[in-house]
C-alpha positions in Angstrom: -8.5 1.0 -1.6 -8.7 -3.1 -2.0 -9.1 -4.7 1.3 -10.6 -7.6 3.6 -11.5 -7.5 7.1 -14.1 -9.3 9.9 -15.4 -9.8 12.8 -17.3 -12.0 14.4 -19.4 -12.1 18.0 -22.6 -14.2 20.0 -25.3 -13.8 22.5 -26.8 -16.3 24.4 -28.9 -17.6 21.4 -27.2 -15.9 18.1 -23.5 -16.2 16.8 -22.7 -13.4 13.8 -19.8 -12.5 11.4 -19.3 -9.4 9.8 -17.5 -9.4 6.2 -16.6 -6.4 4.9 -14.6 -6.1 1.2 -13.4 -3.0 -0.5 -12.5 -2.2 -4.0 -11.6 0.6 -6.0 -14.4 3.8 -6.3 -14.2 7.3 -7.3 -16.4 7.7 -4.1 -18.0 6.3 -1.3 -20.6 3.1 -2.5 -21.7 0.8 0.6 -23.6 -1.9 -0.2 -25.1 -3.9 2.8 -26.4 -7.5 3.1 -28.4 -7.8 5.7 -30.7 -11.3 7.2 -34.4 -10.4 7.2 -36.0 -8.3 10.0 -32.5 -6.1 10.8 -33.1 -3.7 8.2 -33.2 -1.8 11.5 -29.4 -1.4 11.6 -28.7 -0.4 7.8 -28.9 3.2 8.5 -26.5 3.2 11.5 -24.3 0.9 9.3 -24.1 3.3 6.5 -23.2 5.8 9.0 -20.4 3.5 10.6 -19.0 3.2 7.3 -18.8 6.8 6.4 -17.3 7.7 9.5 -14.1 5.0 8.4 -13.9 5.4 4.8 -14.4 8.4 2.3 -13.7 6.3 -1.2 -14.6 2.8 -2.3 -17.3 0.4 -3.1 -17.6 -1.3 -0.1 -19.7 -4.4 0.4 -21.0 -5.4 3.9 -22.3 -8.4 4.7 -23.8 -10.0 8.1 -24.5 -13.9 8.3 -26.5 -15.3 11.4 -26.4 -18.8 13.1 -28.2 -20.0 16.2 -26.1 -20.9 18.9 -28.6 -21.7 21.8 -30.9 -23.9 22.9 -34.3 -24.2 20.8 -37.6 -22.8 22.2 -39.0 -26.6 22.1 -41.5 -27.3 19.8 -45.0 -26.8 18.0 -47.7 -28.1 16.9 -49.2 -26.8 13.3 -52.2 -26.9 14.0 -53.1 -26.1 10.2 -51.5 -29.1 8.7 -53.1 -31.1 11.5 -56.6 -30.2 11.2 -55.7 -31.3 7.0 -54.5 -34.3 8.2 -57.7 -35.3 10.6 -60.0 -33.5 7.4 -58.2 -35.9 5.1 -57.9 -39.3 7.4 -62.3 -38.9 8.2 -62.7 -38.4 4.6 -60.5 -41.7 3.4 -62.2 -43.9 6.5 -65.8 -43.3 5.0 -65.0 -44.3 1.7 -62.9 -47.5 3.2 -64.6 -48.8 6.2 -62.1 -50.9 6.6 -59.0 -48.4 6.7 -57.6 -48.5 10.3 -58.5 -44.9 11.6 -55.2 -42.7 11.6 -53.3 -43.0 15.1 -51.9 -39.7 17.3 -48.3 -41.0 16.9 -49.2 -41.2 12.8 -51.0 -37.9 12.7 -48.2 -36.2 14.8 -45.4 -38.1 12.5 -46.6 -36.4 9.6 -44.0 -33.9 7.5 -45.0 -30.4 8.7 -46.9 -31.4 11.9 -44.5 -30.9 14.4 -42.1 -27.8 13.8 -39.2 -26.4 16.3 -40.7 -23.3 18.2 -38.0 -20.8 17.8 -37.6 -18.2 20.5 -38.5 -14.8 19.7 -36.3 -12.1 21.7 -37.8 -9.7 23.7 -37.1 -5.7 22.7 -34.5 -5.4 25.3 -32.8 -8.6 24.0 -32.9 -7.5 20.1 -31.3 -3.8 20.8 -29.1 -5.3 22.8 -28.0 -7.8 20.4 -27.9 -5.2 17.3 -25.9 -2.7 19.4 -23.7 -5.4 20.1 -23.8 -6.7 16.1 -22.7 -2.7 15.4 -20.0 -2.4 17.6 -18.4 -5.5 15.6 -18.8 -3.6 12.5 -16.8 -1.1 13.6 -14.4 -3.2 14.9 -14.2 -4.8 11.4 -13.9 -1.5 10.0 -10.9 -0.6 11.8 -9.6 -3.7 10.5 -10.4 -2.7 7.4 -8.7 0.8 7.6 -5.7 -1.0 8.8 -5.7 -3.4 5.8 -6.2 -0.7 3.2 -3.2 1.7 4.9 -1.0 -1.6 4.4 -1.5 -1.7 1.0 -1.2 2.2 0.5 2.1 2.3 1.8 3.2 0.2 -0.6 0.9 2.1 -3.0 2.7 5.3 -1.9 5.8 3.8 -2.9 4.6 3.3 -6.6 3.1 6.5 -7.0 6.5 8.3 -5.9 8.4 6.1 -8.7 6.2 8.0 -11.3 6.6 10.9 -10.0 10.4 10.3 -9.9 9.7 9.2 -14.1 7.7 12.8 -14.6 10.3 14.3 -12.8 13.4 12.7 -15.2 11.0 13.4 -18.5 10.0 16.8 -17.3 14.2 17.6 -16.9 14.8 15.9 -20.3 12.1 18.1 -21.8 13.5 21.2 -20.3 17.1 20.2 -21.8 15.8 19.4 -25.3 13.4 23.1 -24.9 16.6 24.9 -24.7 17.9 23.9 -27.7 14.4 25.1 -29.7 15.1 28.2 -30.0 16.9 27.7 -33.9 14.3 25.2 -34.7 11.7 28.3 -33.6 13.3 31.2 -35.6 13.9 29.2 -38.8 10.4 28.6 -38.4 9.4 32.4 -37.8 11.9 33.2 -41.0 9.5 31.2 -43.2 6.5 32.4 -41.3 7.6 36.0 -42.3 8.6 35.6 -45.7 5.4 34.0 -45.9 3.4 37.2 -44.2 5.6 39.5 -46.5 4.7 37.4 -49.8 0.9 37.5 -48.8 0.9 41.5 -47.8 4.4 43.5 -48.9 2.1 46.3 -47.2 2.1 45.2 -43.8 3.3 47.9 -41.4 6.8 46.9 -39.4 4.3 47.2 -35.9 1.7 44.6 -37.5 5.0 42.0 -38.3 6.2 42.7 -35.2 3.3 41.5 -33.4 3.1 38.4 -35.5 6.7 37.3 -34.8 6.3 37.9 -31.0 3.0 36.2 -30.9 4.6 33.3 -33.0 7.5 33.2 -30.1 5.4 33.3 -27.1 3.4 30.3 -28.8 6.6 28.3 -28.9 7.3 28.7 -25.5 7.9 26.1 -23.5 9.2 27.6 -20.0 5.4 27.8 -18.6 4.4 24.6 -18.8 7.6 22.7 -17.7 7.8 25.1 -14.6 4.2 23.8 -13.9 4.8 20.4 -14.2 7.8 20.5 -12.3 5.5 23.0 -9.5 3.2 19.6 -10.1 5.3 17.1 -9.4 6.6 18.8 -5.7 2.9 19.7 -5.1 1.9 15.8 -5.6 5.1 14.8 -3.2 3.9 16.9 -0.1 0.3 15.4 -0.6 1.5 12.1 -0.6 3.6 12.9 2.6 0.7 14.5 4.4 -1.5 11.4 3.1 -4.8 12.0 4.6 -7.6 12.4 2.2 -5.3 13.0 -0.9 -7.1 11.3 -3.4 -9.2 14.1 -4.7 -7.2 16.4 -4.7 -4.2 13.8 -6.5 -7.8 13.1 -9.6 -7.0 16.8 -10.2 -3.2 16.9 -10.2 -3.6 14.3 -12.8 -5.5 16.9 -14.4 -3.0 19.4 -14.4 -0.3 17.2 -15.9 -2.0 16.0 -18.2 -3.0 19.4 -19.8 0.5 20.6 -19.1 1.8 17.4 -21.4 -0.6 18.2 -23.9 0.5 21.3 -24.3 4.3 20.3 -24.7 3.6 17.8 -27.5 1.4 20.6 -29.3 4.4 23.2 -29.4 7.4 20.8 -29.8 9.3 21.8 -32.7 11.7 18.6 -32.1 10.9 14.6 -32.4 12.8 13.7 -29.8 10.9 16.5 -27.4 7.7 15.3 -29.0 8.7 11.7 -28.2 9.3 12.9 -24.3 5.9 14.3 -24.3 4.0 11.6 -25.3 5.9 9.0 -22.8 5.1 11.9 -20.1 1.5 11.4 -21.0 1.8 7.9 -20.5 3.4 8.3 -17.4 1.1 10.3 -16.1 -2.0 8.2 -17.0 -0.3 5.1 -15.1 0.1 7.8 -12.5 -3.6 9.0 -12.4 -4.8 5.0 -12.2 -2.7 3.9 -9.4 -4.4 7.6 -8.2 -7.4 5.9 -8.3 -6.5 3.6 -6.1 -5.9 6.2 -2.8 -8.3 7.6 -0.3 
């Protein structure tokens, strides 16, 4: 969700340029840098935003220059009437100053001042509807940037997948070859039962061993990561909006790889789990990464 895009425009009197950055988010942050007296527009801006992107801290900024010609120019009359105050003052207390001339007085640093035009309220919603439409228009750069990059993105995230795929199929190999590893295990769980209680009904046993079985099990959760894997393909082909629902496929694997490691009666299987977790948390940050 990285990206660059702007866009720039003019009036008569003002030129502007949009710049508008995007970084990875979990949701939706727009952050807007506005020149003074056009917080008018930061609402509609927001909204222009929203209606582009769904995920991503997005930072907006809007820079101003003048373009046309100035309104002329002005006389502060404040600093003058200081100036006069202070020149009256000086020439009674030196008679023979010179008294101060108009060309000095009006020479002075803050005396004269360029009288900047001030737009009419036909002139400044003209000029922010014109400012909005080149946000948008940045936007869809923006959008068109950011699919760029998730293509390649795209790309990445089906090379895990292909990795959970090949782990998940060695895991189901190496699950089928358990079963000894499980009953020489439920043969010492038994004796140990039998040692403990020689009372214990044939039903009560029974149970134990099956319940000992069904913990060792391993079908369920490599049929749901391999369910997980073709669910995360057909989101990634459908692509819109995917990145949600991706944070909680993540989720999924995760807990299915978990799982794995915690019955694994065999290093090697318990080695395959833990690079499946790694996997899959490279997997869930590129994730990040996708509207």
């Amino acid at each position: 969700m990285t990206g660059f895009a702007r866009a720039d425009g003019k009036d008569d009197q003002t030129a502007w340029t949009w710049e508008i950055r995007s970084v990875n988010g979990r949701g939706l942050d727009s952050r807007l840098r506005l020149p003074l007296g056009f917080e008018k527009i930061e609402g509609p801006s927001r909204d222009l935003i929203a209606k582009h992107l769904k995920r991503g801290n997005i930072q907006a900024t809007l820079a101003l220059a003048r373009t046309g010609a100035g309104g002329g120019i002005a006389v502060n009359r404040e600093v003058l009437e200081q100036a006069i105050h202070l020149a009256t003052e000086l020439s009674h207390r030196l008679p023979s100053a010179r008294p101060p001339s108009v060309d000095g007085l009006l020479g002075l640093r803050g005396v004269i001042e360029p009288a900047e035009h001030e737009p009419s309220a036909e002139e400044r919603e003209r000029r922010e509807t014109a400012i909005l439409k080149d946000l948008d228009q940045a936007l869809v750069r923006l959008v068109l940037a950011r699919a760029g990059e998730g293509n390649k993105l795209g790309q990445a995230l089906g090379g895990r997948l292909d990795e959970i795929e090949a782990l998940t199929g060695a895991a189901e190999k190496l699950a089928a070859l358990q079963p000894q590893a499980i009953r020489e295990r439920l043969q010492k769980n038994v004796a140990a039962l039998l040692e403990a209680s020689p009372a214990m009904p044939s039903e009560r046993l029974a149970l134990e061993v099956a319940l000992l079985a069904a913990k060792s099990d391993l079908r369920e959760e490599l049929d749901r990561l391999k369910a997980h894997v073709g669910q995360a393909r057909e989101l990634l082909a459908d692509g819109a909006g995917i990145g949600r629902r991706l944070d909680f496929l993540c989720q999924e694997f995760n807990r299915e790889a978990n799982t794995l490691c915690s019955k694994s009666e065999n290093v090697e299987l318990t080695r395959i789990g833990l690079d499946l977790k790694a996997t899959i948390e490279q997997f869930r940050e590129q994730v990040q990464n996708i509207e």
